[in-house]
ZAMARMAR-348502 format. One record per residue (C-alpha): residue number from 0; residue in one letter; x, y, z. Coordinates in steps of 0.1 Angstrom, whole numbers. Last residue first. Example, Ala and Ser with C-alpha at 12.3 -4.5 7.8 and 13.67 -1.06 7.14 Angstrom:
2
+-----+---+-------+-------+-------+
!   k ! r !     x !     y !     z !
+-----+---+-------+-------+-------+
!   1 ! s !   137 !   -11 !    71 !
!   0 ! a !   123 !   -45 !    78 !
+-----+---+-------+-------+-------+
//
This chain:
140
+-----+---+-------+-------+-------+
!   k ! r !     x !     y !     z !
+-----+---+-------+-------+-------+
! 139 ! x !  1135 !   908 !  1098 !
! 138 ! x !  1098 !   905 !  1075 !
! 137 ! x !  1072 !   929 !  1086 !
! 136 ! x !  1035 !   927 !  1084 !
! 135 ! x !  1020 !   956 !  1102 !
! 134 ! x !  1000 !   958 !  1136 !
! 133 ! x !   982 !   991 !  1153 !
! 132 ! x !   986 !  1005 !  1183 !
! 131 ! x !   966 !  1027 !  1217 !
! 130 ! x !   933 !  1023 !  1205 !
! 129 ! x !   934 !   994 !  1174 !
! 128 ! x !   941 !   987 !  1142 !
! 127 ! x !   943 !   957 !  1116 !
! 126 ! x !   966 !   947 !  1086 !
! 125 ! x !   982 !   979 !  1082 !
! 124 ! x !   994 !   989 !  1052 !
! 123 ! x !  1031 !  1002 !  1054 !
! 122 ! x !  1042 !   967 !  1046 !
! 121 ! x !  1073 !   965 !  1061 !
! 120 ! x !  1102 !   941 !  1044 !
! 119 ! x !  1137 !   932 !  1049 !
! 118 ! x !  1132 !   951 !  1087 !
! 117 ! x !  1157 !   968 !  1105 !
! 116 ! x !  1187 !   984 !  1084 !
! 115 ! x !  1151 !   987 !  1055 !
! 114 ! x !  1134 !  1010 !  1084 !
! 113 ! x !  1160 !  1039 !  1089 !
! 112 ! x !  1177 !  1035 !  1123 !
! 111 ! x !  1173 !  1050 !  1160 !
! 110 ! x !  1149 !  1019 !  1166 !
! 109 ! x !  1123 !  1034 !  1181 !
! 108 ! x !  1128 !  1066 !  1160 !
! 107 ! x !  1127 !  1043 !  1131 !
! 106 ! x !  1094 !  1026 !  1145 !
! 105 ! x !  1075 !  1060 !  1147 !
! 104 ! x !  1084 !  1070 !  1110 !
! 103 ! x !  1071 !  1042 !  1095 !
! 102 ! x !  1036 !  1038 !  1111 !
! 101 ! x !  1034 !  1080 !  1102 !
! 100 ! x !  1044 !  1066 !  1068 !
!  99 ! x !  1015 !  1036 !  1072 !
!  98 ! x !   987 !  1068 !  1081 !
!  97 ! x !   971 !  1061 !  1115 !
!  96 ! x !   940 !  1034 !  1112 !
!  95 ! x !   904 !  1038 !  1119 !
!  94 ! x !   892 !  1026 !  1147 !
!  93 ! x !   867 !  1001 !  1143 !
!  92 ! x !   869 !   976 !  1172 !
!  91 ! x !   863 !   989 !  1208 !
!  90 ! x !   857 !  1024 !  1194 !
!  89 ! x !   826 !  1014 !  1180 !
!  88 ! x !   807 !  1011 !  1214 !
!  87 ! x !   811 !  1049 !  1213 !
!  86 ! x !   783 !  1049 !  1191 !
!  85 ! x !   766 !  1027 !  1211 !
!  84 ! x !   769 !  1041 !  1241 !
!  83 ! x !   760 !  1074 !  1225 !
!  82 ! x !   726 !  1063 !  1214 !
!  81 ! x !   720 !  1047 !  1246 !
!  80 ! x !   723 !  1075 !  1265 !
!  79 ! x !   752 !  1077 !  1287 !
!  78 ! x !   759 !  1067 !  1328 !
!  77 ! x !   744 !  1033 !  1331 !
!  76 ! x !   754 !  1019 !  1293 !
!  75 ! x !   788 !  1024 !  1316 !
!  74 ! x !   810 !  1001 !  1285 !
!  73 ! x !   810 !  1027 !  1265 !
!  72 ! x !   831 !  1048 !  1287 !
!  71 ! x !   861 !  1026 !  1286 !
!  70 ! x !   861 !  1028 !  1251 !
!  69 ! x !   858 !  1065 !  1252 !
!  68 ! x !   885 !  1070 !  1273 !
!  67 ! x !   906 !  1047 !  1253 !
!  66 ! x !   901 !  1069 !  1226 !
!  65 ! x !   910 !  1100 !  1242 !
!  64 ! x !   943 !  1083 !  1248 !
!  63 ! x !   946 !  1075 !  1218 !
!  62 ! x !   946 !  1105 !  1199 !
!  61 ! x !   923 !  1139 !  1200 !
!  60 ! x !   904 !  1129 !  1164 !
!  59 ! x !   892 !  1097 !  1171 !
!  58 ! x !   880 !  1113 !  1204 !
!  57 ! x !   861 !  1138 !  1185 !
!  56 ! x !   848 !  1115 !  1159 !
!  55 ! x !   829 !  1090 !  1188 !
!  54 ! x !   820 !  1124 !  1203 !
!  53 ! x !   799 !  1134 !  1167 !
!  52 ! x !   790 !  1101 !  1161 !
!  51 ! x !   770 !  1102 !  1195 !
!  50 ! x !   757 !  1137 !  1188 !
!  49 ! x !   745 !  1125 !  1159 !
!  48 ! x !   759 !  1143 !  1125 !
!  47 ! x !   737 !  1168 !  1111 !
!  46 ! x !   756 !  1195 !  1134 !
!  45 ! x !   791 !  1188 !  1111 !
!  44 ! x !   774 !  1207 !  1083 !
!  43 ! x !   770 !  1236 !  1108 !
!  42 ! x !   806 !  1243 !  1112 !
!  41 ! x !   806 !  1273 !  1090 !
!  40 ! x !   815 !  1296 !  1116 !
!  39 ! x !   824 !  1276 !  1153 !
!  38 ! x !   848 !  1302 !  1163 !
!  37 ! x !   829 !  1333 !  1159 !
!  36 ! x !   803 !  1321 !  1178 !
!  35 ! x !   820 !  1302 !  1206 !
!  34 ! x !   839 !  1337 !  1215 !
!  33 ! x !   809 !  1353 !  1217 !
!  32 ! x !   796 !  1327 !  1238 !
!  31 ! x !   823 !  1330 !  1262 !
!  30 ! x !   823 !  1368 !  1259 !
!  29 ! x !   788 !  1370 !  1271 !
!  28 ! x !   792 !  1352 !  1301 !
!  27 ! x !   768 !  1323 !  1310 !
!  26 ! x !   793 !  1295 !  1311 !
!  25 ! x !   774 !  1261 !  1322 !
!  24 ! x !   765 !  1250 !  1288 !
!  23 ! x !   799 !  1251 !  1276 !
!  22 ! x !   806 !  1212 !  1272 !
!  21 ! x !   773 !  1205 !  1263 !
!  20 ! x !   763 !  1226 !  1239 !
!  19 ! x !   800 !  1229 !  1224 !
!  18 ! x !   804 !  1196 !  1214 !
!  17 ! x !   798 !  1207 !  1177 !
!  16 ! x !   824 !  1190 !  1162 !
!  15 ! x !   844 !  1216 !  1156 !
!  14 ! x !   839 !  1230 !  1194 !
!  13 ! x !   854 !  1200 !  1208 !
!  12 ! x !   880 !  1203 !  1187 !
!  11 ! x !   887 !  1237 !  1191 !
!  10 ! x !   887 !  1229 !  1234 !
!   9 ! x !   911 !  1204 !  1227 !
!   8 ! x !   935 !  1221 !  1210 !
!   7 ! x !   933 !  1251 !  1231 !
!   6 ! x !   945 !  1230 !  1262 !
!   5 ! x !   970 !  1211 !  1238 !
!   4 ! x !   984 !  1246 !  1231 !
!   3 ! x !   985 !  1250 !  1268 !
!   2 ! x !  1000 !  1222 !  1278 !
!   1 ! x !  1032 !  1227 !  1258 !
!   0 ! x !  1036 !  1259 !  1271 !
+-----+---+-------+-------+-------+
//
């Protein structure tokens, strides 16, 4: 059941950012763009966007491994416009970070113990970010 509310996930994401055009272009029936209509009101703001910018914050937005997809994709300048290459170029350095209290909470559950039993000090600011992790001072 999981799967499927990831399924639907993805498939409102892709339509928030206005992915829609290409990812639905080959369904014809009626109800599948009625569907798109109703679910995609007020969304037009996000349409000035580049299409390029537009994936690139899609991805962001779906988690890593949606990032790493799209780093891996920038790299075929042979299978993508330009303009999107590029954009998704910036996923090989500029991802934005995940909240320091979400940073917190995922190394207590590694550890099974509240942060301050493991670590004297944790800054919850990260000092840089990446795809799949991102790196904190800590003092043991």
């Amino acid at each position: 059941m999981g799967q499927f509310f990831r399924l639907i996930y993805i498939g409102l994401t892709v339509l928030r950012f206005g992915l829609d055009e290409v990812a639905l272009s080959r369904f014809r029936q009626g109800w599948v763009r009625a569907l798109v209509r109703v679910v995609t009101i007020g969304r037009r703001a996000r349409l000035d966007d580049p299409r390029g910018a537009r994936l690139r914050m899609a991805l962001e937005k779906l988690g890593p491994i949606f990032v790493k997809f799209g780093q891996v994709l920038s790299t075929r300048r042979d299978l993508l416009p330009l303009d999107v290459a590029d954009e998704l170029a910036k996923l090989q350095d500029q991802v934005p970070p995940f909240p320091g209290v979400q940073a917190v909470a995922l190394v207590e559950k590694a550890f099974g113990k509240r942060l301050d039993e493991v670590f004297e000090h944790f800054d919850i600011t990260p000092v840089a970010s990446a795809s799949i992790a991102q790196v904190h001072f800590a003092t043991l």
